[in-house]
C-alpha distance (Angstrom), angle and dihedral (degrees) to the residues before:
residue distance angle dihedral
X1 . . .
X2 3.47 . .
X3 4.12 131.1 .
X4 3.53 90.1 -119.8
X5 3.63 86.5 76.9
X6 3.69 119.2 91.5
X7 3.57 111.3 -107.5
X8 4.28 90.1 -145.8
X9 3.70 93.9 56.0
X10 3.83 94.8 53.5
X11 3.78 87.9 44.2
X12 3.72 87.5 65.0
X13 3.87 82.0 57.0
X14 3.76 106.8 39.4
X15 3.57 158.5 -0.5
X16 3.81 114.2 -87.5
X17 3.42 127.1 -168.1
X18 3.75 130.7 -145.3
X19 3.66 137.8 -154.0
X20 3.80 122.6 -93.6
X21 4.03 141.5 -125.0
X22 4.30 112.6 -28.0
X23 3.73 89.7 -176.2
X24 3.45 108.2 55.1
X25 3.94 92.6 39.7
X26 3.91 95.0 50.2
X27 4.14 75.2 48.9
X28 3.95 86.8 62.9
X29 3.53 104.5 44.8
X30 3.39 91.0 66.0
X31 4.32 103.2 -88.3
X32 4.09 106.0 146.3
X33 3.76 112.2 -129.7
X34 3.68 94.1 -121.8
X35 3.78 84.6 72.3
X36 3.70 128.1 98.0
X37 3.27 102.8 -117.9
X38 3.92 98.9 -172.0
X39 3.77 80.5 53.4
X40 4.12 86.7 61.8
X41 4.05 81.7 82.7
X42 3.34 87.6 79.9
X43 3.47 116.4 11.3
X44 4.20 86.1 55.0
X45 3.17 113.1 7.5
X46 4.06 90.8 163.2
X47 4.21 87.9 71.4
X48 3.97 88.4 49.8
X49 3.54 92.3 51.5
X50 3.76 96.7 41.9
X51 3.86 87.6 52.8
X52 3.94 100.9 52.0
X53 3.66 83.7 45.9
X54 3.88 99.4 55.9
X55 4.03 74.0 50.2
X56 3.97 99.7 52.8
X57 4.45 90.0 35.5
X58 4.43 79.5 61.4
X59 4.04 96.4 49.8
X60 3.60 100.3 -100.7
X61 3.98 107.8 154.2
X62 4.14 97.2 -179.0
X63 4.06 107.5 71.7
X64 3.53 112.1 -170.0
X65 3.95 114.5 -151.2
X66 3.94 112.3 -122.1
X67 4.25 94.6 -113.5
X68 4.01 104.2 97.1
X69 3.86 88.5 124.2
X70 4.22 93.6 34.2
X71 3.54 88.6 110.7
X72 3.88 123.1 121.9
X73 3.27 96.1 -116.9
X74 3.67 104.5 55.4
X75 4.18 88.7 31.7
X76 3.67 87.4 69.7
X77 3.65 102.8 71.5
X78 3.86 87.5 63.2
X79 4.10 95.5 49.1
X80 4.05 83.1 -104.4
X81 3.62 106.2 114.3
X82 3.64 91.2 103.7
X83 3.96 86.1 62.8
X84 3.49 110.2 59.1
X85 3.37 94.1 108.4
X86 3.49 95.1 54.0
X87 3.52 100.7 40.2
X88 3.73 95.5 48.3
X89 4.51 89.9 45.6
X90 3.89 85.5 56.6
X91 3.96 99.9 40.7
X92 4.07 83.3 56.9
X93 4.12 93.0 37.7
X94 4.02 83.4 53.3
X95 3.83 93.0 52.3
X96 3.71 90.1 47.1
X97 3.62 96.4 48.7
X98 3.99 94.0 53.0
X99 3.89 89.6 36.8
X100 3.90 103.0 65.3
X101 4.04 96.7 173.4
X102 3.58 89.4 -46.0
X103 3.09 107.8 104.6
X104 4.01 137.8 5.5
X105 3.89 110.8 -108.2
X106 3.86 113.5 -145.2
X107 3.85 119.7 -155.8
X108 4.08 105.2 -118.8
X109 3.91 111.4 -138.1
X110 3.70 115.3 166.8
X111 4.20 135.1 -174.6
X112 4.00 119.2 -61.1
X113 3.57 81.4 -121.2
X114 4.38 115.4 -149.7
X115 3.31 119.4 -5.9
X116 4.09 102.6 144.4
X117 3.74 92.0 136.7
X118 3.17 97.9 66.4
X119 3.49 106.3 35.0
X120 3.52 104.0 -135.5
X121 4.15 120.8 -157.8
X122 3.65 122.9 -121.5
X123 4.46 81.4 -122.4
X124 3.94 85.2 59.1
X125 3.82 96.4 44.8
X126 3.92 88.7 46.5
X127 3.69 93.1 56.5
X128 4.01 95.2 45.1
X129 4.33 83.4 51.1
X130 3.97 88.0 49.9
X131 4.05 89.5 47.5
X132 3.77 92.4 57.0
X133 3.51 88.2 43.1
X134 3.49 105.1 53.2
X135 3.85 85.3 48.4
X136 3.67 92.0 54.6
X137 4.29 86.3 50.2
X138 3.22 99.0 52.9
X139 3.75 87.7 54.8
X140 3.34 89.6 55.5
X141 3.75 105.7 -109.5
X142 4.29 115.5 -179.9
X143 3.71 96.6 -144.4
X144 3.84 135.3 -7.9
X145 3.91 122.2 -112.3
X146 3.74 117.9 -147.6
X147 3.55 108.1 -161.7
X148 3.98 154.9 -176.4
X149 3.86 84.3 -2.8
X150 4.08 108.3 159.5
X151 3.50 98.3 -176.2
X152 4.11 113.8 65.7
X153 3.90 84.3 -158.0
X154 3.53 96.4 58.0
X155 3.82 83.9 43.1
X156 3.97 96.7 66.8
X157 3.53 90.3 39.7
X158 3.67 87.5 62.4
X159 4.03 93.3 40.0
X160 3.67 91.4 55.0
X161 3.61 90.8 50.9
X162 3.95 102.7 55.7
X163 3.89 90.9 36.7
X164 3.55 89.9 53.5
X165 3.90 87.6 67.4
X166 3.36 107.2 41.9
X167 3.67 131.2 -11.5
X168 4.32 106.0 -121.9
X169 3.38 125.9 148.1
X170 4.02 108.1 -75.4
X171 3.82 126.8 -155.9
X172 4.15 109.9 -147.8
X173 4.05 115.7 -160.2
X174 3.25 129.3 172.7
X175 4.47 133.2 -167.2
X176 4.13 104.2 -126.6
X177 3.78 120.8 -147.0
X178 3.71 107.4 -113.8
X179 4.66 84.9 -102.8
X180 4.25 75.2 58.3
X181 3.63 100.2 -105.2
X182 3.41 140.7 127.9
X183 4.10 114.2 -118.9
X184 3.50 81.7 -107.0
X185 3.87 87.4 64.6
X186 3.97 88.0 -118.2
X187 4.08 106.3 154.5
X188 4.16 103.8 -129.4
X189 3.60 86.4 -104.9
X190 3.55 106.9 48.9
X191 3.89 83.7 47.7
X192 3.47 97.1 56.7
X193 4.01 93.6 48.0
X194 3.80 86.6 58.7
X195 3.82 87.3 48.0
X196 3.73 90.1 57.7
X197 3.40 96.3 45.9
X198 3.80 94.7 50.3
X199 3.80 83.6 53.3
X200 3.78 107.8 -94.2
X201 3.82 108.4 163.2
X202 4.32 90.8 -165.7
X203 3.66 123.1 19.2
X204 3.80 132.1 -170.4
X205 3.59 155.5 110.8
X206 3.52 136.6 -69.0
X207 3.98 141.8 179.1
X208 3.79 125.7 -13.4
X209 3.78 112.4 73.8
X210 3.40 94.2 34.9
X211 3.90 127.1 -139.5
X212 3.34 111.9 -38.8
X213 4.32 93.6 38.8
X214 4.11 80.6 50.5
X215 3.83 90.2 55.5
X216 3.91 86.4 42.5
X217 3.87 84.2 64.8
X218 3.94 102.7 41.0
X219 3.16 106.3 37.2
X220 3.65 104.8 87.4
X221 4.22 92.2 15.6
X222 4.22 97.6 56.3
X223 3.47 99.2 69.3
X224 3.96 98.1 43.2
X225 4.09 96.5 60.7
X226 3.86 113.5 67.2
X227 3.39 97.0 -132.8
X228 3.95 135.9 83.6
X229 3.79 118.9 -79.4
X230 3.44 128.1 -153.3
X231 3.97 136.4 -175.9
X232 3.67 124.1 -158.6
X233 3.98 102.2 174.3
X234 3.62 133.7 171.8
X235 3.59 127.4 -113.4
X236 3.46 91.6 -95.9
X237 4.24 120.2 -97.7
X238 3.41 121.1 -10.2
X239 3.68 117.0 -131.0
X240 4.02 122.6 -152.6
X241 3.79 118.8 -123.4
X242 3.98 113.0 -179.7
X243 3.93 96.6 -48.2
X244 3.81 103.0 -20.4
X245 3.59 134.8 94.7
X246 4.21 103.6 -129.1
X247 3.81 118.9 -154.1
X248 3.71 108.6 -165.0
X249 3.18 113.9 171.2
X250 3.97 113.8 126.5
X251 3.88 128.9 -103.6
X252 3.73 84.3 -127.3
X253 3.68 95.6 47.1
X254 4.08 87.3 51.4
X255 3.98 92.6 49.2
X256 4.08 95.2 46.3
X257 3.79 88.3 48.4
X258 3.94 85.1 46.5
X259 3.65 85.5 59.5
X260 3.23 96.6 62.4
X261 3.85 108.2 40.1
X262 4.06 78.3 57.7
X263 4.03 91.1 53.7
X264 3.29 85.4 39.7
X265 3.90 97.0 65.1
X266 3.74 105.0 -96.2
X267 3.84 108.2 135.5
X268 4.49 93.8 -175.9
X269 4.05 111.7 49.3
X270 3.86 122.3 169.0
X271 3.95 132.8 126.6
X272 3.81 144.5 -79.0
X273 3.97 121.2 -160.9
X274 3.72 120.2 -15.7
X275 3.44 93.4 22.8
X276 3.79 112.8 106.4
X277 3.89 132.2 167.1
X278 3.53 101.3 -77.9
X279 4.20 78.7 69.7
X280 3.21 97.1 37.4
X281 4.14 87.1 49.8
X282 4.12 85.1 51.6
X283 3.51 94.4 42.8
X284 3.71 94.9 53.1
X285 3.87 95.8 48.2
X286 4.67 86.2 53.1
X287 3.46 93.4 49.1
X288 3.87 106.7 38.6
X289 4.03 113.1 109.8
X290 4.02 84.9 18.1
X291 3.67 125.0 137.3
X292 3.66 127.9 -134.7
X293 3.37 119.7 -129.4
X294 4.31 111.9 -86.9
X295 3.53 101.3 -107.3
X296 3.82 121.3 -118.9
X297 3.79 103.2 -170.5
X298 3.35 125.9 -173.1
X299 3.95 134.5 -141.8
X300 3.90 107.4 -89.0
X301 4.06 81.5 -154.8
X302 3.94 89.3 68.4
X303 3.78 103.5 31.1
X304 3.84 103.6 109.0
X305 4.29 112.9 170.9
X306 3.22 104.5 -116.8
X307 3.95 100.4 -155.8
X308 3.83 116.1 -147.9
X309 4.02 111.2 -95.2
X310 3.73 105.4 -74.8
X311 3.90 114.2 -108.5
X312 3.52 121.8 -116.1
X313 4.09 99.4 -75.4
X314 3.59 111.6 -152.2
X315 4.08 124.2 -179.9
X316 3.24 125.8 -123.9
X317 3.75 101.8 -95.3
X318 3.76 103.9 -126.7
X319 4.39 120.8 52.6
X320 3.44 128.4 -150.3
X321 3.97 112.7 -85.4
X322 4.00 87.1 -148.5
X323 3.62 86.5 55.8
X324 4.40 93.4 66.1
X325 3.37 91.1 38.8
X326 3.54 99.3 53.3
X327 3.81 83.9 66.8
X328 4.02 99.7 42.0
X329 4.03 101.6 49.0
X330 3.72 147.0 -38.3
X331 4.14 113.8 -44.2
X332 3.97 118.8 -148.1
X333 3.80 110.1 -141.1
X334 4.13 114.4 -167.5
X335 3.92 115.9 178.7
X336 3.59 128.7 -139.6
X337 3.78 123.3 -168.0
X338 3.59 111.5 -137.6
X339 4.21 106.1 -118.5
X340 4.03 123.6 -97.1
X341 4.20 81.4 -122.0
X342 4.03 136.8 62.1
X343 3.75 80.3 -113.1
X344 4.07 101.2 113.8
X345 3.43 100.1 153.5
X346 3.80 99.5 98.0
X347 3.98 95.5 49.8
X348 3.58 90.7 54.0
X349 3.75 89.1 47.3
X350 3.95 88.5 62.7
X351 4.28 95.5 33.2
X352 3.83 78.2 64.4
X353 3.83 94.3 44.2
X354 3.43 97.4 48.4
X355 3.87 95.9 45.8
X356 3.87 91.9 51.6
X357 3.99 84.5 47.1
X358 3.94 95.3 55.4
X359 3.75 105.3 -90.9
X360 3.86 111.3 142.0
X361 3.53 109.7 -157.4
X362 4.51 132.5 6.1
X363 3.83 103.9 -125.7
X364 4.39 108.0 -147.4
X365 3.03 123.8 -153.0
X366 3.70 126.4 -148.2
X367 3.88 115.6 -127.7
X368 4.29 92.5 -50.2
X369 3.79 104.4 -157.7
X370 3.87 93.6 23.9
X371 4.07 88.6 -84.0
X372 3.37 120.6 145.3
X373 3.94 117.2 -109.3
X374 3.70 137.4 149.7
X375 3.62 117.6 -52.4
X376 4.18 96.4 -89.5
X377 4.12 86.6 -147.3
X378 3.62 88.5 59.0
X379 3.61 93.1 51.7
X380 3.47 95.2 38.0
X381 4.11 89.4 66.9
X382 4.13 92.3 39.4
X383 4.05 85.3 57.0
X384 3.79 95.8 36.7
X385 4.22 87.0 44.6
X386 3.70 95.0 37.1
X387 3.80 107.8 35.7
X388 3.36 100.5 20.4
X389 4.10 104.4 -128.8
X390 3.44 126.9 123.3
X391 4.01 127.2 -114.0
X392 3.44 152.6 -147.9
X393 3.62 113.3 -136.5
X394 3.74 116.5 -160.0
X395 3.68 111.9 -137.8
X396 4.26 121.4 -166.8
X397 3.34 136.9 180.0
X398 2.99 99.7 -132.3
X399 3.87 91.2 80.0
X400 3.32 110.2 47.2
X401 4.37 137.8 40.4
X402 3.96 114.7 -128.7
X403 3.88 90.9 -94.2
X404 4.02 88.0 55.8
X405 3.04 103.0 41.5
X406 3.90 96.5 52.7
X407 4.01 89.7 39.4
X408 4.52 82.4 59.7
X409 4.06 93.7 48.0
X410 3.50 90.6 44.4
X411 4.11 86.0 53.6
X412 3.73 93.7 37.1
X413 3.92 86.4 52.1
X414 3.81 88.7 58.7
X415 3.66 99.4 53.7
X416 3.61 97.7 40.0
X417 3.44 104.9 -100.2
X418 3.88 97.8 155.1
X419 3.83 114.4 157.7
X420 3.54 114.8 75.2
X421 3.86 135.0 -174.8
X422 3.69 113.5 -159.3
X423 3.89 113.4 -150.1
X424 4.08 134.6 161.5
X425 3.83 90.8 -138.2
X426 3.64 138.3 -128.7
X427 4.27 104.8 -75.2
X428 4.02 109.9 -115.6
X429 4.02 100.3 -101.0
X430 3.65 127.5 -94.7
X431 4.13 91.5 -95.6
X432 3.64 89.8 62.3
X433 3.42 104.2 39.4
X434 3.79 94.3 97.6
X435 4.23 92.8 64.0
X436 4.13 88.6 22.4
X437 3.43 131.6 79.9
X438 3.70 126.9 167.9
X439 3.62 111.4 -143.2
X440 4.29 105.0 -146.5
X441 3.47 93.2 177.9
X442 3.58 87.4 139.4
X443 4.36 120.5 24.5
X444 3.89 117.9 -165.9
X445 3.44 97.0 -78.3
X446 3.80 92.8 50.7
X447 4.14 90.3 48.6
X448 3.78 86.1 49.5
X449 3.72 92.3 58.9
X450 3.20 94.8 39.7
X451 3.59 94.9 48.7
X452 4.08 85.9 54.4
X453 3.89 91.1 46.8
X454 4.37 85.6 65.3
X455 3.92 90.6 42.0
X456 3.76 85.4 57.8
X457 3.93 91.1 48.1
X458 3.92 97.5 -107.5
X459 4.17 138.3 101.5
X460 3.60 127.8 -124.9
X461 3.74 89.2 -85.3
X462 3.85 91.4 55.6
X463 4.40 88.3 -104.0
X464 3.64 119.8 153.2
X465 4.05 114.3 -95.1
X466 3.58 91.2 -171.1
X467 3.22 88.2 -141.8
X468 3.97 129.8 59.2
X469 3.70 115.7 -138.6
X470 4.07 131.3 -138.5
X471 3.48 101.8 -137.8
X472 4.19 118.4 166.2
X473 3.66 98.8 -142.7
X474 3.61 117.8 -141.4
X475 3.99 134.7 -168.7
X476 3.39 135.7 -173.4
X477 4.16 123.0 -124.3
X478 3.81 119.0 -159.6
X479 3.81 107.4 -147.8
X480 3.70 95.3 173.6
X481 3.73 98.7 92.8
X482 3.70 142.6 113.8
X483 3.91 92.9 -129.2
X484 3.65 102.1 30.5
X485 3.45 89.4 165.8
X486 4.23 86.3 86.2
X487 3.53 87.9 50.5
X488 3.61 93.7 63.3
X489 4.00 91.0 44.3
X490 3.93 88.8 66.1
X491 3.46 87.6 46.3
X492 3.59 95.4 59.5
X493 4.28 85.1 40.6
X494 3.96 82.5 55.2
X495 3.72 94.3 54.3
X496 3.45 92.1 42.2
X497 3.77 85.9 60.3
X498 4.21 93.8 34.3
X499 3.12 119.2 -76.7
X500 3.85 107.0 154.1
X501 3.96 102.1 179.7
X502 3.47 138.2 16.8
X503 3.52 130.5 -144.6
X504 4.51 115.7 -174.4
X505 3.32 139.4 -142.5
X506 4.06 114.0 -97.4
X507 3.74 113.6 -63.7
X508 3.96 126.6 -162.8
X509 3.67 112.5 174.5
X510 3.28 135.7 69.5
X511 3.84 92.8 -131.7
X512 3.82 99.1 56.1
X513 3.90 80.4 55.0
X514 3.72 90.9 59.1
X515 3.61 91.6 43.0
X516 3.42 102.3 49.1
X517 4.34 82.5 46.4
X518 3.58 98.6 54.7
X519 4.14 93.7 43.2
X520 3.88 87.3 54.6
X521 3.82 103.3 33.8
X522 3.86 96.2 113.9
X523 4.79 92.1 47.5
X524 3.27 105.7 96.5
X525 3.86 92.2 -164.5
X526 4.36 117.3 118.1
X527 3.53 106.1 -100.4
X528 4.53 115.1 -162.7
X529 4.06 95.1 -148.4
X530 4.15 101.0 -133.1
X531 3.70 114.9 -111.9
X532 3.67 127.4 -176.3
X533 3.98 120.6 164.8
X534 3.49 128.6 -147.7
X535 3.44 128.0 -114.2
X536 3.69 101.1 -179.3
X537 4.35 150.6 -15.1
X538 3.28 81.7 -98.5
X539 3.74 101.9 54.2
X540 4.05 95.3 39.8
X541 4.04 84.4 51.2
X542 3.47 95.9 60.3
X543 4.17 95.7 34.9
X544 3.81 80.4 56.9
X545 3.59 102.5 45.0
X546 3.86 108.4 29.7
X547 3.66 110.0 16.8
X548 4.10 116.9 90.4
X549 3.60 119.0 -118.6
X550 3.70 94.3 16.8
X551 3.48 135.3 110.7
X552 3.93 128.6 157.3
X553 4.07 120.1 -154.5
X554 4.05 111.6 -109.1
X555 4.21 92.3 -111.8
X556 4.00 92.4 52.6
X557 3.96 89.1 52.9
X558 3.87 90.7 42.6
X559 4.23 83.7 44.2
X560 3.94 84.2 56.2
X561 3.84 93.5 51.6
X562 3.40 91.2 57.2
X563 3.61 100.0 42.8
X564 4.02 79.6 71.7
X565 3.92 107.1 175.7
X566 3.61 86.5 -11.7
X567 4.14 84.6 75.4
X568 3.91 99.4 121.0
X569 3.93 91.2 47.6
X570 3.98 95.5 48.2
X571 4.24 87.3 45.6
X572 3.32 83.0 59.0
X573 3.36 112.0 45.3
X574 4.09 91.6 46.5
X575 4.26 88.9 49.5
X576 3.86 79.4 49.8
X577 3.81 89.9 52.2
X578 3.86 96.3 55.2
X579 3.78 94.4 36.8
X580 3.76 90.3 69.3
X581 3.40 98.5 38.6
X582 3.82 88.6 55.1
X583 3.23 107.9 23.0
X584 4.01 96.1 86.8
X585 4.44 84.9 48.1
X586 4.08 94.5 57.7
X587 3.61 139.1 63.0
X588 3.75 88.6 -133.0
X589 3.66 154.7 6.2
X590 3.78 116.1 -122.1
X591 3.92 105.4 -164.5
X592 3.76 117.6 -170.2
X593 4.23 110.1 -168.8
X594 4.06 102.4 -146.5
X595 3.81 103.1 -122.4
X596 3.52 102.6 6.1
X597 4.02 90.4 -66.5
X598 3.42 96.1 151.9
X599 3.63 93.4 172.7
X600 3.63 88.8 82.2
X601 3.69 102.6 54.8
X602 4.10 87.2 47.3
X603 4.21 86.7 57.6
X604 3.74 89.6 45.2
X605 3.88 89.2 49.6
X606 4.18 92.8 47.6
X607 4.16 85.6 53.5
X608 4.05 89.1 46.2
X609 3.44 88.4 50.6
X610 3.68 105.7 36.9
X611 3.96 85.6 45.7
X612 3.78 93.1 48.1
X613 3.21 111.4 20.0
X614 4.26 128.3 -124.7
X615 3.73 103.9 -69.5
């Protein structure tokens, strides 16, 4: 065999076996994980070479270069974005080098990964997929591998890309969801159809569910698309002993299940992490002089996904209150932070205040600064229970993993906690980084969809809830920036994904008001105008200078230093100010009482009131 045979005609012939996981074995010979380890193509080229050796010395005949995070993107947090050309040329020169004819060598290119933040365009993520891949060309590559790729959109993005250049075989895998679905909710079938169209050559799946949840997925899709399958999976879930990640599932295990992706119709079978060549070595010897499956494809024109009949879907009984009067007339939001104690009886004292005053709803939020408080869900229901007025609980990600996070809507769901604000959260500070950790496996965007996902009755991984829930999705909107003209592009990316209401940041001119008008005069979605008075110099000083999303105008802080003693009065009078030159603009007033000094949102609400009458 020689690699200027192509690798889909002698799939129609036979079984080939790949290599398995680079990671995790670079992992055990010692390389830290604060290493780049696409870097390793240059920086040691020796361990590279070693590697894909111990692969070729076990019979695998599918090398894959070691570049699936040489991207741009992910380069840049180790000062090497101006290398992936480099890196990527000598990953596939490597591969060559050990290869010799004996195996085909398959340029690795895996997902961006997160990039929410910053919002990224599918143009931008195209060009950073073509950069890697023109590295990986020049190198001399004999077909590209697109791998561990969870989202099927980000998929053909990346498929595009690499064809656009030049037109090799290319290998297509995508991670399942556990219900066998892409995040995208894309059945395994209906994926790989759009695959082929998009001019995939081999499609498949690879990593996360390991081998048995892989074979879940293939075995009754390989044989119906006309094209060769392959599986790549893990060695099922790691577990953690001291500091190392453990794979334990059994060479025999891997070999059985081997078995059966090949009767199952997949023609290309190697491994993903966990799975080094001692597998791959077994692997090869159980599937060698096997058959796959004969292929009974059918006609992509006349496949319709037939979904399972849907379950009964009941609401949750109770709706948000915010939610009707968001459509009847303007809705005064005042926050209250819960306390740093178990002593609670002071922030009911003012939730009752303020909702005999006029406010409408108590907006929570969660931890601001990264400082431990009371769980705001738990005083959302004690104020909702107690004082009867509904809330707005702010949610981060900062807090919570993907599992948590879903396991706390489903129990806010429950007890009627409707009105959600989805927010990244503040990081924990540099002094507490060392016992603090903030989780961010979901930003605001991600919450918003997610928070959409249980409105339509379904989790994350596209499961049944058996229920849909009635959330009011909130998002926050920063209008304290030089260009807020960005600021108003993730709000339309938020609303794309949900978002129903927005409350800002603090604002204390009368310009940023216009502003922030005239660059949102054609949403129609409520937005609560943030207000937060001053109480002293002191106070706007460090709200200008150290707290995020903040900044105050250089006459209010010099207004402040004159106010003197007389601090709380003048903070009110210029939040007054604002307030009714904005109030008839917004859908809302979101008031937020420095301290806890709730006194100061009730006068505000008497002069809203008394200026504009009760609706």
């Amino acid at each position: 065999m020689t690699t200027r045979l192509n690798i889909t005609q002698v799939l129609q012939q036979r079984i080939i076996v790949g290599d398995g996981a680079f990671g995790t074995q670079l992992y055990e010979k010692g390389i830290p994980l604060s290493v780049c380890y696409d870097h390793l193509n240059i920086t040691q080229p020796e361990i590279v070479i070693q590697l894909h050796q111990e692969y070729l010395d076990v019979g695998a005949e599918l090398l894959e270069t070691n570049t699936f995070g040489a991207n741009r993107w992910k380069l840049q947090q180790y000062n090497l974005a101006d290398s992936v050309r480099a890196i990527n040329r000598r990953g596939a020169e490597l591969a060559l080098q050990c290869a010799q004819g004996a195996a085909w060598v398959a340029g690795s290119i895996g997902p961006l990964g997160r990039m929410e933040q910053e919002m990224i365009s599918d143009d931008q993520k195209a060009e950073i997929f073509s950069e890697q891949a023109q590295g990986l060309l020049e190198g001399g590559v004999d077909l590209f591998i697109l791998e561990t790729f969870s989202s099927l959109a980000d998929l053909l993005i990346a498929l595009k890309a690499v064809k656009a250049l030049q037109n090799i075989p290319t290998i297509a895998q995508l991670v399942f969801t556990d219900s066998g679905k892409t995040i995208d909710g894309e059945s395994a079938l209906g994926a790989f159809f759009k695959l082929k169209q998009a001019g995939a050559d081999i499609v498949g799946a690879n990593c996360g569910i390991g081998p048995n949840g892989i074979l879940k997925v293939l075995k009754n899709t390989a044989i119906k698309i006309d094209l060769p399958i392959s599986a790549f999976p893990n060695a099922g879930f790691p577990e953690r002993r001291d500091d190392r990640m453990m794979y334990l599932a059994s060479t025999e295990y891997l070999t059985e299940t081997a078995v059966e992706l090949v009767k199952a119709g997949v023609n290309l079978i190697g491994g993903c992490c966990g799975i080094g060549p001692a597998a791959i070595k077994a692997i090869k010897n159980a599937v060698s002089g096997l058959q796959s499956a004969l292929k009974q494809p059918i006609d992509p024109a006349a496949f319709v996904e037939i979904a399972a009949p849907p379950a009964f879907q009941e609401q949750i009984v109770s709706q948000s209150h915010l939610r009707v009067l968001l459509t009847r007339r303007k809705v005064i939001s005042v926050e209250l932070d819960p306390p740093k104690t178990l002593h609670i009886v002071n922030t009911l004292e003012g939730a009752r205040i303020l909702k005999q005053t006029g406010a409408d709803v108590i907006s929570i939020a969660e931890n601001p600064l990264a400082v431990t408080r009371l769980s705001n869900v738990a005083l959302a229901r004690i104020i909702q229970k107690e004082v009867g007025i509904e809330t707005i609980v702010h949610l981060t990600g900062r807090d919570r993993n993907l599992i948590g996070m879903q396991s706390e809507l489903m129990g806010m769901a429950i007890e009627g906690i409707h009105n959600i604000l989805a927010v990244t959260g503040d990081p924990p500070s540099r002094g507490k980084e060392e016992r603090v950790k903030g989780v961010f496996d979901l930003r605001s965007y991600e919450l918003i969809s997610l928070l959409q996902r249980f409105n339509q009755g379904q989790n994350v991984d596209g499961d049944d809830l058996k229920a849909q829930t009635m959330f009011t999705i909130g998002a926050a909107f920063n209008p304290n920036t030089q260009n807020m003209a960005i600021q108003v592009k993730r709000m339309r990316e938020k609303i794309e994904r949900g978002a129903q209401f927005f409350q800002t940041q603090p604002v204390y001119s009368k310009e940023k008001v216009d502003q922030l008008l005239e660059l949102t005069h054609d949403l129609s979605i409520p937005i609560f105008l943030g207000i937060l008075p001053l109480v002293s110099s002191r106070n706007a000083e460090f709200l200008h200078n150290e707290f995020p999303g903040i900044s105050i105008p250089a006459d209010i802080r010099e207004k402040m230093r004159n106010a003197g003693e007389h601090g709380i009065e003048q903070g009110i009078e210029l939040a007054w100010e604002l307030i009714e030159y904005a109030y008839p603009s917004f859908a809302g007033i979101y008031i937020m009482p420095p301290f806890n000094k709730y006194q100061i949102a009730v006068e505000l609400i008497k002069r809203i009131r008394r200026r504009f009458g009760v609706e």
